[in-house]
N, C-alpha and C positions, 0 to 999 in steps of 0.2 A: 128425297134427300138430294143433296148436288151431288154433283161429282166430285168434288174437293173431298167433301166429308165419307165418301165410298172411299174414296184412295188413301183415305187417313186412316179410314178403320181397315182397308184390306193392310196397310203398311201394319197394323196395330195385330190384325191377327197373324200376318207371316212371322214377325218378331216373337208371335206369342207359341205359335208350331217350331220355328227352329230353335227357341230355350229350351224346350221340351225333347230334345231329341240329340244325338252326339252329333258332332262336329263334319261327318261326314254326309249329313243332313241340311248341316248348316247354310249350304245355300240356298233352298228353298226353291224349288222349280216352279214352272207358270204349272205341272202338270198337281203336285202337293198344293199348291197356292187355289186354284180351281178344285180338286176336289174337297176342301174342307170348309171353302169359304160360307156355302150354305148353312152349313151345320154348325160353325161359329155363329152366324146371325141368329140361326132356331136356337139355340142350346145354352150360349152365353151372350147375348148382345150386353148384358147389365154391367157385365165385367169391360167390357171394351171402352175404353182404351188401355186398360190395365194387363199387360205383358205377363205377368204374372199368376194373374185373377184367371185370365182367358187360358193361358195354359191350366190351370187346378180341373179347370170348369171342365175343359175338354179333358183331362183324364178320366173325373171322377163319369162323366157321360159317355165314355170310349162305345158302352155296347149298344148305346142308343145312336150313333154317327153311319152314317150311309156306309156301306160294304168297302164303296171306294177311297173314303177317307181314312176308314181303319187300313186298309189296305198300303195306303202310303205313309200312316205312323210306325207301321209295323216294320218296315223298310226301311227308318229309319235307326232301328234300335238294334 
């Protein structure tokens, strides 16, 4: 894939992690942005670009998400 299209889909799943989470969230750290971004590709890439889709996707799979990405949704909430 390019880089263009990595950067479109990381922009696509940080929009789709800071919906999902209150406002004191909302800005999405490199440290939240790195640990989820795997687990957005494995668990929903189908949804992506959808903001929406990709937040659903990542809830309804929370206990299948690496330790460290539950770990910083949880922190959000």
């Amino acid at each position: 894939m390019s880089t263009l299209r990595y950067g479109l889909i990381g922009a696509a799943l940080s929009a789709a992690l800071l919906a999902a989470t209150p406002p004191s969230f909302a800005q999405g750290t490199p440290e939240q942005r790195s640990a989820c971004m795997g687990d957005a590709f494995r668990f929903c890439s189908a949804q992506i670009p959808s903001v929406p889709k990709v937040t659903a996707c990542m809830k309804v799979n929370f206990s299948k998400l690496s330790q460290a990405c539950q770990s910083v949704m949880m922190k959000g909430q």
